[in-house]
DODREN-262917 format. One record per residue (C-alpha): z, y, x; residue in three letters. Coordinates in steps of 0.1 Angstrom, whole numbers, plus 5000, padded with zeros to 4 digits. Layout:
N
Z:Y:X:Ala $
...
end
This chain:
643
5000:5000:5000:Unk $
4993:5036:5012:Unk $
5015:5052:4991:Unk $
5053:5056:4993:Unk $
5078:5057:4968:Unk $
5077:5090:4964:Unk $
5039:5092:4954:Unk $
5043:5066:4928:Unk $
5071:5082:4910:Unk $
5047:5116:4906:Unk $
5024:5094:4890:Unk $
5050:5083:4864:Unk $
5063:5114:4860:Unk $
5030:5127:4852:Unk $
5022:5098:4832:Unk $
5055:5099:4813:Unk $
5047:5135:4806:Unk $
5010:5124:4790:Unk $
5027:5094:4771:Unk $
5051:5120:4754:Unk $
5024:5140:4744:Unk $
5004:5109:4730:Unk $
5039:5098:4707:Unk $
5034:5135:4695:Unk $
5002:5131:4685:Unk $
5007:5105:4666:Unk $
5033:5123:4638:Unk $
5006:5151:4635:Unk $
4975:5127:4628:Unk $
4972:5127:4589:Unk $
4932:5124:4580:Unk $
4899:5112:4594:Unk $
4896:5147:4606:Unk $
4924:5149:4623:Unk $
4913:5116:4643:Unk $
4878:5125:4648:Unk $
4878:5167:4656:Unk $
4919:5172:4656:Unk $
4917:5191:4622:Unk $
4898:5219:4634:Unk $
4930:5237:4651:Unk $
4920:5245:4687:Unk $
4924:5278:4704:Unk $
4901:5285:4732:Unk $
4918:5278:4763:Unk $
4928:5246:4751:Unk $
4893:5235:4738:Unk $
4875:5253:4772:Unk $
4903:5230:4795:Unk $
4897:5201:4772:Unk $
4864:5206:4777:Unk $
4866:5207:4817:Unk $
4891:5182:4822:Unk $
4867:5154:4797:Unk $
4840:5159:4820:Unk $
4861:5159:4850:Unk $
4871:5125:4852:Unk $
4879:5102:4886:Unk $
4838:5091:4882:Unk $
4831:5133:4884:Unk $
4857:5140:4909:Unk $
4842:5112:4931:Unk $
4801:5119:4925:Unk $
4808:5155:4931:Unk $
4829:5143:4968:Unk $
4795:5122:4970:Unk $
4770:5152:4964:Unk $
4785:5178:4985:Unk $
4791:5155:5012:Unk $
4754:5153:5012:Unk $
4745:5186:5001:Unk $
4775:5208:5019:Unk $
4777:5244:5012:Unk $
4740:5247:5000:Unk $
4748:5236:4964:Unk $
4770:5263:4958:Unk $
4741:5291:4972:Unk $
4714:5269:4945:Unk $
4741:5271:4919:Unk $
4747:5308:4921:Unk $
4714:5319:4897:Unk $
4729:5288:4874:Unk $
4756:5312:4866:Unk $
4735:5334:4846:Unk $
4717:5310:4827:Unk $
4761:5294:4820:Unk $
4769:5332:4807:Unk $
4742:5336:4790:Unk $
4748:5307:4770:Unk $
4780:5312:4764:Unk $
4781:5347:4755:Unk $
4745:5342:4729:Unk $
4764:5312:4722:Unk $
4734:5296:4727:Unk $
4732:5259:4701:Unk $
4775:5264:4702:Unk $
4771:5286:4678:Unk $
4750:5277:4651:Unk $
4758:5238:4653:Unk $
4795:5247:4650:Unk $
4782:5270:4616:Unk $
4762:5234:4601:Unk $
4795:5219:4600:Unk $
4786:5186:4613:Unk $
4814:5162:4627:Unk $
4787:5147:4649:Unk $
4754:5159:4661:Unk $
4737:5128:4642:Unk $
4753:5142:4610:Unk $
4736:5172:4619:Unk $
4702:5153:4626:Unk $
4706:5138:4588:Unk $
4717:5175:4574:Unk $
4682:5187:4592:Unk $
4658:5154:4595:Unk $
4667:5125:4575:Unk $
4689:5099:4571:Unk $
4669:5077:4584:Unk $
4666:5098:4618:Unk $
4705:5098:4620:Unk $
4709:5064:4621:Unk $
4682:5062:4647:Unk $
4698:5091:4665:Unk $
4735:5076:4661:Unk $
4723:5044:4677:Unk $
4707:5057:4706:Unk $
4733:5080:4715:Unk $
4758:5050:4712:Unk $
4735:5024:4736:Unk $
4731:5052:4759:Unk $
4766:5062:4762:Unk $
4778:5025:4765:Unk $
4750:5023:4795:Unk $
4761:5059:4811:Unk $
4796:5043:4809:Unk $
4796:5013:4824:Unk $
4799:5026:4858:Unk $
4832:5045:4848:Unk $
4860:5021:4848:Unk $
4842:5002:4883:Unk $
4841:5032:4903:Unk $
4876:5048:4893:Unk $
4887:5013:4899:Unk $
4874:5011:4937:Unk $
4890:5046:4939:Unk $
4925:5032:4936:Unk $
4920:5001:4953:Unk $
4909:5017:4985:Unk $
4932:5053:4982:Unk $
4961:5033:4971:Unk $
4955:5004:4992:Unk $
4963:4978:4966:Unk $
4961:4943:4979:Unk $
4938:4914:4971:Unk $
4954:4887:4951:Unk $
4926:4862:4950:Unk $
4892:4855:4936:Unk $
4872:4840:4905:Unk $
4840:4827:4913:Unk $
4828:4861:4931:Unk $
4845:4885:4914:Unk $
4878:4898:4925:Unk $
4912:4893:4904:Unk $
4923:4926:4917:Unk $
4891:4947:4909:Unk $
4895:4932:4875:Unk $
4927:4940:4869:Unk $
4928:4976:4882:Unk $
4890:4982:4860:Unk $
4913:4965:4832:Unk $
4941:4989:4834:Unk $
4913:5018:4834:Unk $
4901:5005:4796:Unk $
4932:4997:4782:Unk $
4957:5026:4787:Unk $
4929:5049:4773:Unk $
4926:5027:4749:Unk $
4959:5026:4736:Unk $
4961:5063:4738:Unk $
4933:5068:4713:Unk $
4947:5039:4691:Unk $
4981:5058:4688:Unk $
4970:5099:4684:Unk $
4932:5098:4680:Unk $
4915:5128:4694:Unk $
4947:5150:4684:Unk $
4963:5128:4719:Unk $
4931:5134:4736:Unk $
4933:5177:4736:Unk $
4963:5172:4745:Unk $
4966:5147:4771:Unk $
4935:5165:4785:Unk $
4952:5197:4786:Unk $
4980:5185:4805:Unk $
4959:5170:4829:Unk $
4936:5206:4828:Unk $
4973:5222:4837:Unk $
4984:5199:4868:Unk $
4943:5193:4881:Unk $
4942:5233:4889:Unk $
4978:5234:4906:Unk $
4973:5203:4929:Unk $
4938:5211:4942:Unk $
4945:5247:4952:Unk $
4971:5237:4970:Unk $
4953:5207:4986:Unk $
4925:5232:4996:Unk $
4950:5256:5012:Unk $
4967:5228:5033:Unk $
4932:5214:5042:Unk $
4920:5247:5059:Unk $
4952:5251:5072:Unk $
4952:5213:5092:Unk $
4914:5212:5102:Unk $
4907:5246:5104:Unk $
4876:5268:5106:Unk $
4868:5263:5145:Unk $
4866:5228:5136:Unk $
4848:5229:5101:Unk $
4819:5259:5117:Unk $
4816:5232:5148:Unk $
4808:5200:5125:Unk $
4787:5214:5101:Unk $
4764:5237:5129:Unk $
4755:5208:5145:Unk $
4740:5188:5111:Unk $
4699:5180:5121:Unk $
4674:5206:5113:Unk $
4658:5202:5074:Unk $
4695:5189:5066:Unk $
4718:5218:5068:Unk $
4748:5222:5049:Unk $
4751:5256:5053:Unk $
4717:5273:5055:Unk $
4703:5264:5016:Unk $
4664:5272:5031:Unk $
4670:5247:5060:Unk $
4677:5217:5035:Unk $
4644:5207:5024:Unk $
4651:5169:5038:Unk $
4682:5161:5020:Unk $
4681:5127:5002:Unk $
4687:5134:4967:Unk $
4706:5167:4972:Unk $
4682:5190:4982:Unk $
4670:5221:4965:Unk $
4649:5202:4937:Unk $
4676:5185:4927:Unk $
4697:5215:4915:Unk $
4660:5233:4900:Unk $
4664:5201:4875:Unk $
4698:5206:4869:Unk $
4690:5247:4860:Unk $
4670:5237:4832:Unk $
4686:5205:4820:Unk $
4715:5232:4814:Unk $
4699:5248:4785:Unk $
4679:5219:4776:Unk $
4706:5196:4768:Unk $
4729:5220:4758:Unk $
4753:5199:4729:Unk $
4726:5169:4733:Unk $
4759:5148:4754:Unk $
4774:5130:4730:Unk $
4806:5119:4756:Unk $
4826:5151:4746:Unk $
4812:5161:4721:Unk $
4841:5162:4699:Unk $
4853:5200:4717:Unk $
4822:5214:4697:Unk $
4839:5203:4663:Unk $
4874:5208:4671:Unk $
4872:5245:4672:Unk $
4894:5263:4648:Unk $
4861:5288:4642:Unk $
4827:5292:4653:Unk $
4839:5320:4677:Unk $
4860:5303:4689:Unk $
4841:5278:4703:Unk $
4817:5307:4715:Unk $
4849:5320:4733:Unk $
4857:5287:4750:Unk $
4825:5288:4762:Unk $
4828:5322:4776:Unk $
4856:5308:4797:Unk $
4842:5278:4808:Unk $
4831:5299:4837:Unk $
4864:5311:4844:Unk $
4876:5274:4844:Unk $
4850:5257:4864:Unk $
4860:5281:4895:Unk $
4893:5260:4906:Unk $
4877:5230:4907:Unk $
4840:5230:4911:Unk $
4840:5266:4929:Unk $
4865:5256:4955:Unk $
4884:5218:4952:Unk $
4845:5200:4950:Unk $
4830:5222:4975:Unk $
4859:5227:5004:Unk $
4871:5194:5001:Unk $
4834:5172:5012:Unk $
4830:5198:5038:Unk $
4865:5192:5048:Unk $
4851:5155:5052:Unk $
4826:5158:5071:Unk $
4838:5174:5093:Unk $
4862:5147:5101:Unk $
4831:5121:5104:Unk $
4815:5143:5130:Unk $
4840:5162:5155:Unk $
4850:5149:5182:Unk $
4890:5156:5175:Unk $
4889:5133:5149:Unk $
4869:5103:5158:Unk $
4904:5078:5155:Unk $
4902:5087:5118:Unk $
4863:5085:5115:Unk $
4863:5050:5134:Unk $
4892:5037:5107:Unk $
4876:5046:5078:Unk $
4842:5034:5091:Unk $
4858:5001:5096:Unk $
4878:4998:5065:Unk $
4842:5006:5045:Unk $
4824:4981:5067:Unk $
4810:4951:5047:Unk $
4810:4968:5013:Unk $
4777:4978:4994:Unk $
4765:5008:5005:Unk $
4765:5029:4974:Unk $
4803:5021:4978:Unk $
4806:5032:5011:Unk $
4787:5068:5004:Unk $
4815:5070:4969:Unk $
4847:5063:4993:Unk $
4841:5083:5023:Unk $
4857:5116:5009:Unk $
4884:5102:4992:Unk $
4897:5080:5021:Unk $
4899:5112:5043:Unk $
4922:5130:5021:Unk $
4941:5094:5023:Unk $
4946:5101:5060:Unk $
4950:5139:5055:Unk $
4973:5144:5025:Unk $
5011:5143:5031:Unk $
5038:5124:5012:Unk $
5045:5136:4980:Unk $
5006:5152:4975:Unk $
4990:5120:4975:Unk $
5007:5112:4955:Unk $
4998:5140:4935:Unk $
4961:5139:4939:Unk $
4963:5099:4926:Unk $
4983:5110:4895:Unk $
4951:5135:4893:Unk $
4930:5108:4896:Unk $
4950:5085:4873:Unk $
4951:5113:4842:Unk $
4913:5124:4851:Unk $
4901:5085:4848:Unk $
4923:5085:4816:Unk $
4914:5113:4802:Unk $
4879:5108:4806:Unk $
4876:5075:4794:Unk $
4898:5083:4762:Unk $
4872:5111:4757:Unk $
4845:5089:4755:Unk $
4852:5055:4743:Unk $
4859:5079:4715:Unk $
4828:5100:4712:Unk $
4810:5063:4710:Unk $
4836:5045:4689:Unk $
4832:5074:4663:Unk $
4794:5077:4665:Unk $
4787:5042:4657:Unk $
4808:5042:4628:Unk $
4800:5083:4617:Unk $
4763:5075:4624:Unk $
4754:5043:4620:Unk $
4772:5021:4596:Unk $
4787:5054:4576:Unk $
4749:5061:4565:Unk $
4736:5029:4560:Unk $
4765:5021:4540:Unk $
4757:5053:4520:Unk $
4792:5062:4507:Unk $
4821:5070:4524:Unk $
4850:5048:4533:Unk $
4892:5050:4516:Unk $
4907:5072:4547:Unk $
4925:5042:4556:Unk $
4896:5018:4561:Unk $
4879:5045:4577:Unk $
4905:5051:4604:Unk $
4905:5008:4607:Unk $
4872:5005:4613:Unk $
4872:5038:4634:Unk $
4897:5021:4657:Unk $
4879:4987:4659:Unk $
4846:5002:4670:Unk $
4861:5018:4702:Unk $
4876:4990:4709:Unk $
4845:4972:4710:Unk $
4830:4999:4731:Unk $
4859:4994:4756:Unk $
4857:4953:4757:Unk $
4817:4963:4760:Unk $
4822:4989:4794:Unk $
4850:4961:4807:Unk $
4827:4935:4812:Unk $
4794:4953:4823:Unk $
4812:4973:4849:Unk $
4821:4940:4862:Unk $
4786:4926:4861:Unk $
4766:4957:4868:Unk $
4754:4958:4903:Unk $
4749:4998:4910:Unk $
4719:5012:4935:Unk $
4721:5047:4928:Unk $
4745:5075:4936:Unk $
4769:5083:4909:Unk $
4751:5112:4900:Unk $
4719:5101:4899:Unk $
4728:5071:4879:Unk $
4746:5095:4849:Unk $
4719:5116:4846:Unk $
4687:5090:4841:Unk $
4712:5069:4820:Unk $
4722:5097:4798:Unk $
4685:5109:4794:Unk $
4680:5076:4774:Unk $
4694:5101:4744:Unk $
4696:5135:4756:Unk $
4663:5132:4778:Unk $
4648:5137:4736:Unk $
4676:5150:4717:Unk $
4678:5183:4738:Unk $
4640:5193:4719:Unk $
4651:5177:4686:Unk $
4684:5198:4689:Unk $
4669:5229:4696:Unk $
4641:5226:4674:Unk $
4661:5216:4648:Unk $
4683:5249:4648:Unk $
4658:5279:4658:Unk $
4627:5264:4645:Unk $
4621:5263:4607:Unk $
4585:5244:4612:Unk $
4601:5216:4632:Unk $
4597:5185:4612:Unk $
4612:5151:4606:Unk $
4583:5130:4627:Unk $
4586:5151:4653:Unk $
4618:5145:4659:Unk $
4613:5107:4661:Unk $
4585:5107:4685:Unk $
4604:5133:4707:Unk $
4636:5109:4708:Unk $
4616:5079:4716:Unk $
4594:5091:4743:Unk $
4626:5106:4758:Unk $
4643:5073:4760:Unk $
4615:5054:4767:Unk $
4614:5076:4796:Unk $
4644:5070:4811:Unk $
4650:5036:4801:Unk $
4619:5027:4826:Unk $
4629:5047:4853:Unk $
4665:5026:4855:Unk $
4645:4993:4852:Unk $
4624:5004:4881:Unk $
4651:5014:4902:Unk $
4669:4984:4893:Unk $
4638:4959:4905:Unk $
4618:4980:4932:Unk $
4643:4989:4965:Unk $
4636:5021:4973:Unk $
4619:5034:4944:Unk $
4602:5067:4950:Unk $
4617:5086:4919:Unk $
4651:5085:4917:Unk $
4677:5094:4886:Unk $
4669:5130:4887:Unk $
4634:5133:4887:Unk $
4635:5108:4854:Unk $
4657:5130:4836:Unk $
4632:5161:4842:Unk $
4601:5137:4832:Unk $
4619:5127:4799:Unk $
4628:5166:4791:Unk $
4596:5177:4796:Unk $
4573:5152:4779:Unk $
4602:5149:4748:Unk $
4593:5186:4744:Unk $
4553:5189:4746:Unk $
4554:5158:4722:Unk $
4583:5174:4694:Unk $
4559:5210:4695:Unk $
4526:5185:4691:Unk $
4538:5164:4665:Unk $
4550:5193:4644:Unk $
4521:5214:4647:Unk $
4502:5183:4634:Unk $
4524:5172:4606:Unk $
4532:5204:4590:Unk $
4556:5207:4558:Unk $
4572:5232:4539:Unk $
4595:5254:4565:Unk $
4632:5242:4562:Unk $
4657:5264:4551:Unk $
4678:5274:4579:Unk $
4703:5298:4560:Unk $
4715:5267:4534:Unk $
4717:5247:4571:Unk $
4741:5272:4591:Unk $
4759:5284:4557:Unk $
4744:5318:4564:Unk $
4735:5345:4533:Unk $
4747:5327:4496:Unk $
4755:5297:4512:Unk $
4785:5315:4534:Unk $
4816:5296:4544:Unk $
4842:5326:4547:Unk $
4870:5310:4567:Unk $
4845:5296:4593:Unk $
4843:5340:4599:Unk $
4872:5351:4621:Unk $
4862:5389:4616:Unk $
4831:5406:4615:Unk $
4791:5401:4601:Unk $
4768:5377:4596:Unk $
4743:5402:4608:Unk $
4715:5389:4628:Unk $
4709:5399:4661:Unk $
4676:5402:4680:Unk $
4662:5411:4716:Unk $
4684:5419:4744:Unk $
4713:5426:4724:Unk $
4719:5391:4718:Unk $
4739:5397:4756:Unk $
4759:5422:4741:Unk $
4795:5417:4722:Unk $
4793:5410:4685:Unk $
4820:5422:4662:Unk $
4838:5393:4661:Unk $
4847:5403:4695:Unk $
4885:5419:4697:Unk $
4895:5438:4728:Unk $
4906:5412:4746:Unk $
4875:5392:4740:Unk $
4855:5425:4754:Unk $
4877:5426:4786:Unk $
4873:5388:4789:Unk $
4835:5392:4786:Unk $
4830:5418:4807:Unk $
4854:5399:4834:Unk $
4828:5370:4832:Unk $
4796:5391:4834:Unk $
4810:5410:4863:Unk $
4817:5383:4882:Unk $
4790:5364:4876:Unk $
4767:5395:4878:Unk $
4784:5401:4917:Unk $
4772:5366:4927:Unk $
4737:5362:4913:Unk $
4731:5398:4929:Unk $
4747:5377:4962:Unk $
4717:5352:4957:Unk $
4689:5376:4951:Unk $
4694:5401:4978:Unk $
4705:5373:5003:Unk $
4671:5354:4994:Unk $
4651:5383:4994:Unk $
4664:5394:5028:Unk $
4659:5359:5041:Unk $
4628:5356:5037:Unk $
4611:5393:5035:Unk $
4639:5409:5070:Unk $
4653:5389:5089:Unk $
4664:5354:5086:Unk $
4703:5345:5090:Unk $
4714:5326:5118:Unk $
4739:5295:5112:Unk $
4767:5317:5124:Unk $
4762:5342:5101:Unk $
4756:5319:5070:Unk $
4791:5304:5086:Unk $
4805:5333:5082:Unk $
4792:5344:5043:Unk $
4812:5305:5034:Unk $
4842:5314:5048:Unk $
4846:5348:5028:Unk $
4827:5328:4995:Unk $
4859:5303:5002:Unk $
4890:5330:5003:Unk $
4872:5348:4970:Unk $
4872:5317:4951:Unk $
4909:5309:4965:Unk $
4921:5339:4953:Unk $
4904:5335:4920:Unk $
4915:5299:4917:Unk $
4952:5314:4921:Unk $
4944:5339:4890:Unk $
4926:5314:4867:Unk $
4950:5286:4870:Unk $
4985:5310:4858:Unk $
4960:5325:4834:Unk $
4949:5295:4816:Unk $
4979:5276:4818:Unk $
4997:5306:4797:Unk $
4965:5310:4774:Unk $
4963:5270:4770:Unk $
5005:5267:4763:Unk $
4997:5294:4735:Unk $
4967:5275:4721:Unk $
4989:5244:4720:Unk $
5019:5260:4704:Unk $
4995:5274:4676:Unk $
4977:5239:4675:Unk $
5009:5219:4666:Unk $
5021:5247:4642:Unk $
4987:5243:4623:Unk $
4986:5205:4622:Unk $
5018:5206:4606:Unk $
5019:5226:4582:Unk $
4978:5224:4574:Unk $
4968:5210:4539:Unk $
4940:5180:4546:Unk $
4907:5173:4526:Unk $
4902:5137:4531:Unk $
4866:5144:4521:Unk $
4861:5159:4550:Unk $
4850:5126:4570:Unk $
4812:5134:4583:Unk $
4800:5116:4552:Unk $
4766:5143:4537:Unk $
4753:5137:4500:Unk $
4725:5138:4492:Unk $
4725:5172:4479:Unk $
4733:5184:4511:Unk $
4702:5171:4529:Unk $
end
């Protein structure tokens, strides 16, 4: 074992602390809704952390290691323009918005409210075999994490497999698992938003004592010295970077407003919003929230790393990691190499803190979306073909029972699954099998009134026959020349030439939007915090609406300022780059470390800021759930005369 006794009692305490939340849960569950979108009661610091800390489970944590390890400091500099397309989302809320004004529970409701029945089912079905494919790598690599961090010792073998890979991928199911089973997604916010509380705490601290041991002498001599086309510091000096390199990030830019909502896994933050400005608002701070951990913990931490594999000072460490990873497949070795640094870096007692981190994060996550797919199978697939809803009772039974089968299903294909791809790489062509299509369906489907019902079917199909091909390919040909990303792109972009084609050719009356996003006579008043329904064109869309209060504005303005001061950083450091003087590798050195002690500083800010915004949200949460009267018609089931 690598960790004393005093690591493994911060990861009961911590998981004590999550278990009490989860009993509390459980008194406050009292409908369908409640289990499925926590009764529409979240605040939005809670719902933007939930948010974060669902997609940031162990799998994340260890693909982004993987990825910056690779890619270095260059995938912040590629990132930086990403920023405005992330506030401009948020503050247009951008699909947010008006799928949080339809109503829906799910997105496939939605795709029955707007396309058919029919297309729901189809919809809730893909989603569902996607997500159990995108998931089966979740429970095997958070299980290698532990095994090799905490050192846990074999205990024997059956056939090939080994008893203690099973166990530890077992443990990753079934605690999640019984978390769900006890508080529904009511124990998910909140178990989430504890772990969104301690994540931000630990890893600025574990980034200040990281500088502090290896320091920057060290960190400018290891990275300088990485081969020319493969820098991790000069972004236009990175052009022969397997997987990482420039291209890959172009992809991501526009899978960011093409997919927008189309991710089914955590879904359920969407719905749970008390309002639909609300959920605007949460997405406003998203970019506030990703700045602790994917501004600085994700991007210090790999650099951190690699330095240790190539200075000098540290080649004991090098050589015993090298050794420990020897013999194992080498999509494991590139997954472990970050993690079993901090192993030999971290001290007692934060070790144990970054595996309790790990521990709520792989929890968390997997909660999150044994969920999403538990629900969608039932909301989406057996809910319509049945074609009337189920006693609230039943409902939560069979509710329960389908993500259980979804976490027996992920238990025994991450055991069988043998994986080729980086972890990255792998999530995104296996999520493409839905989202590579829905993203066109989605859109269309909200801002286009002539987007029609076949449409959406062939755009849905080519996607995931897209994707679905490109995994099979990489599964049977070794070094396959397009890898995860590149599929993704190629099922976005021929999804969306096909949805335009086939509506253009199959045109029907235009759909009535207003009835759709209960805009006009169809109005829903207490989804309307303050403010107008007025519509708003042209640039002003950027601009506050009246729903915003003062603090809203300030927070807004915060975020655009911010984000304004870095994307100016990428334009006039590009533009001088190229059209001056190029920078040398000293002084792109230099721009990191001042990038790193801005994002410190901020990290310090953001994490007392949302951990007093998110205790708020929770208070007022709990209050709400308590004292809220339940329609237990309010299960996700649409009649007909809502189509």
């Amino acid at each position: 074992m690598n960790l004393t006794w005093i690591d493994w009692s911060i990861i009961l305490i911590l998981f004590a602390l999550m278990m009490g939340m989860v009993f509390l849960s459980k008194s406050l569950m009292k409908s369908v809704s409640d289990f499925l979108a926590t009764g529409r009661t979240g605040g939005r610091y809670i719902i933007s952390m939930f948010h974060g800390t669902a997609a940031l489970g162990a799998i994340t944590v260890v693909g982004a290691l993987e990825q910056n390890f690779n890619a270095g400091f260059n995938s912040r500099w590629w990132e930086m323009p990403t920023a405005v397309i992330l506030v401009t989302i948020s503050v247009t809320g951008w699909v947010v918005y008006r799928f949080r004004q339809t109503r829906a529970l799910t997105m496939a409701q939605f795709f029955e409210m707007r396309y058919s029945r029919s297309f729901r089912i189809f919809a809730g079905m893909l989603a569902f075999l996607s997500g159990i494919v995108n998931m089966i790598i979740f429970p095997a690599v958070s299980a290698k994490f532990f095994i090799y961090f905490c050192g846990i010792p074999e205990i024997g073998h059956i056939g090939p497999y080994s008893i203690t890979y099973i166990l530890t991928t077992a443990v990753m199911v079934l605690v999640p698992l019984y978390f769900i089973f006890t508080g529904g997604h009511i124990a998910v916010m909140f178990t989430d938003f504890i772990q969104g509380v301690f994540v931000n705490i630990v890893f600025v601290i574990i980034v200040i004592l990281l500088l502090v041991k290896v320091g920057w002498t060290d960190i400018g001599t290891a990275i300088q010295s990485a081969p020319a086309g493969q820098s991790l510091i000069n972004p236009f000096d990175a052009g022969e970077v397997q997987d990482f390199n420039p291209w890959f990030f172009f992809i991501g830019m526009f899978g960011l407003i093409y997919t927008k909502l189309s991710w089914q896994g955590n879904s359920s933050f969407n719905i749970a919003a008390k309002s639909a400005h609300e959920a605007k608002m949460a997405d406003v701070l998203t970019n506030w929230r990703l700045v602790p951990q994917w501004g600085l913990f994700l991007m210090i931490v790999p650099i951190v790393a690699y330095t240790i594999f190539h200075h000098e000072n540290y080649k004991v460490i090098a050589d015993n990691i090298n050794t420990l990873l020897a013999g194992i497949a080498p999509a494991d070795q590139s997954q472990l190499k970050v993690p079993l640094v901090l192993n030999y870096l971290l001290p007692v007692g934060l070790k144990g803190a970054f595996a309790a981190i790990m521990l709520a994060a792989a929890i968390t996550c997997h909660n999150t979306y044994m969920h999403s797919w538990g629900s969608i199978f039932i909301q989406d697939v057996v809910m319509p073909i049945r074609q009337k809803p189920f006693e609230p009772k039943e409902h939560l039974k069979y509710l329960k029972l389908s993500i259980l089968g979804v976490g027996i299903s992920i238990f025994i294909l991450s055991i069988l699954f043998r994986q080729t791809e980086k972890v990255f790489l792998f999530l995104n062509i296996s999520g493409a099998i839905f989202v590579g299509g829905s993203g066109a369906v989605i859109i269309g489907g909200l801002y286009w009134k002539k987007g029609t019902t076949p449409a959406a079917w062939a755009a849905m199909i080519t996607g995931a026959l897209t994707a679905s091909f490109n995994i099979l390919l990489n599964q049977m040909i070794p070094d396959f020349p397009i890898n995860g990303q590149w599929g993704w792109f190629m099922a976005m972009v021929l999804a969306s030439i096909v949805y335009v084609i086939v509506s253009l050719l199959t045109p029907t009356k235009a759909f009535n939007l207003d009835r759709l996003l209960h805009r006009g006579e169809y109005e829903v008043k207490e989804d309307h915090s303050s403010g107008s329904q007025e519509v708003v064109r042209g640039w002003k869309v950027l601009a506050p609406t009246k729903e915003f209060t003062r603090g809203d504005k300030a927070i807004y303005w915060a975020t655009t300022g911010w984000t304004a001061a870095w994307v100016l950083v990428f334009f006039v450091g590009t533009l001088f780059y190229f059209f001056v003087k190029p920078f040398t590798n000293e002084q792109w050195f230099g721009f990191w470390k001042v990038y790193t002690y801005l994002f410190l500083g901020a990290s310090i800010i953001v994490t007392v800021w949302f951990t007093i915004g998110g205790l708020k949200n929770l208070k007022e949460m709990i209050y709400a759930l308590r004292h809220n009267i339940r329609d237990h018609k309010d299960d996700g089931f649409v009649k007909k005369a809502d189509q």
